[in-house]
Structure formats: structure tokens, C-alpha cells
C-alpha positions in Angstrom: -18.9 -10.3 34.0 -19.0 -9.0 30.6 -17.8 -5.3 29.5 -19.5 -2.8 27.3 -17.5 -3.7 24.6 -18.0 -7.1 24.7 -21.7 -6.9 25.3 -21.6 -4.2 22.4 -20.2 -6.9 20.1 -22.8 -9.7 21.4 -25.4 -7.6 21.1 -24.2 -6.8 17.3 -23.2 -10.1 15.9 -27.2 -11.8 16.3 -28.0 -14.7 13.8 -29.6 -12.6 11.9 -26.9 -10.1 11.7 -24.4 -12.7 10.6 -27.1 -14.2 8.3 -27.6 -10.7 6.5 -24.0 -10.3 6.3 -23.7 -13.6 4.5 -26.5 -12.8 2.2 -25.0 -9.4 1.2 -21.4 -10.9 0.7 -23.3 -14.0 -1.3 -25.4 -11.6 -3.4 -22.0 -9.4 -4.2 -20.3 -12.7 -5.4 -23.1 -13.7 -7.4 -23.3 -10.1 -9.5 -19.4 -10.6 -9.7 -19.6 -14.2 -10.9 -22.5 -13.7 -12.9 -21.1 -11.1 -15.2 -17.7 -12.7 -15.5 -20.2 -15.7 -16.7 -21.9 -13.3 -18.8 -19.0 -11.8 -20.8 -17.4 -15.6 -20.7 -20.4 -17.1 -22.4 -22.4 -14.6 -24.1 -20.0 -11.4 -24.7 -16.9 -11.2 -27.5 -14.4 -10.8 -25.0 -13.7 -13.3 -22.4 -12.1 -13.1 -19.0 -12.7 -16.9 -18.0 -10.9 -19.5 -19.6 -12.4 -20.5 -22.2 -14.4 -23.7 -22.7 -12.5 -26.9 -22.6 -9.3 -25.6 -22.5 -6.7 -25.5 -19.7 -7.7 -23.7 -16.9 -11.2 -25.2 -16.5 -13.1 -27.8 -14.2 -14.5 -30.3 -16.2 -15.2 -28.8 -18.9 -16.4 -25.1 -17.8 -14.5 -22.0 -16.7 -14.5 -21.6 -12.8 -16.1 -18.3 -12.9 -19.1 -20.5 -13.0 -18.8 -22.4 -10.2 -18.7 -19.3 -8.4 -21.6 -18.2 -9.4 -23.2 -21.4 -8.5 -21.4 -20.9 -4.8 -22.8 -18.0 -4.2 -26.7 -19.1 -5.8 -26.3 -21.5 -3.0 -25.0 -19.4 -0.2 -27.6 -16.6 -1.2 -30.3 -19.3 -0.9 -29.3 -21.2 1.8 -29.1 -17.3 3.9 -32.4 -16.2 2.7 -33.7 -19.8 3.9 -31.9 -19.0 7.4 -33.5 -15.5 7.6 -36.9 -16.9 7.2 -37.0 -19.9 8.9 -38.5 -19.8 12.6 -35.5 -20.9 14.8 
């Protein structure tokens, strides 16, 4: 038999809770990211490393795959929110 408080934290933590969680933490990331990329790429002052240099991933800074991380976990929560199941 189940308490209140463990119903009350069933009852809270629904797929689409957790799913909505997900997207606000992925959509947080990807305005983090994004203007780290932003200011790495297209602003004078850099907080990335730069291109090429030590400190990157083939070639690019890893602020961008960060934003690219949270692109996909954005999509793949808004895909989970609106799919049927």
C-alpha cells in the first residue's frame, strides 16, 4: 500500500511531466549554448576556444556541440509530448 507521499510523487512525476521538464532544461541549454556560439563565431570576444586550436573537437569549439545536444533533446521532447503513446 502506497502513502500520500509516495502517491503525491507518482501522481507528479507523469511522462508528460518528466517530458516538459526535459524540454525546459533542453531549451535553457540551447539559449546557453547558442549565445556562447554566438559570441564564439559571430562576436569580437570569444569565450570558446577558438577554431582549430587546442581545446576543440575536430575542428570546432565544444560550445557547439552543446548546442547541437540540446537542438536534439529539445526535439526529441517536443516529439515525445506530441506523440500519442
Amino acid at each position: 500500500m502506497l502513502t500520500n507521499r509516495e502517491q503525491h510523487w507518482g501522481a507528479a512525476m507523469t511522462r508528460k511531466n518528466s517530458l516538459l521538464v526535459i524540454l525546459l532544461v533542453g531549451l535553457a541549454g540551447v539559449i546557453f549554448s547558442g549565445v556562447l556560439t554566438y559570441r564564439d563565431f559571430l562576436a569580437q570576444t570569444a569565450t570558446c576556444s577558438p577554431v582549430g586550436q587546442a581545446g576543440t573537437l575536430f575542428g570546432y569549439p565544444p560550445c557547439v556541440y552543446g548546442l547541437v545536444m540540446y537542438a536534439v533533446l529539445v526535439v526529441s521532447a517536443i516529439l515525445g509530448l506530441t506523440s500519442k503513446y
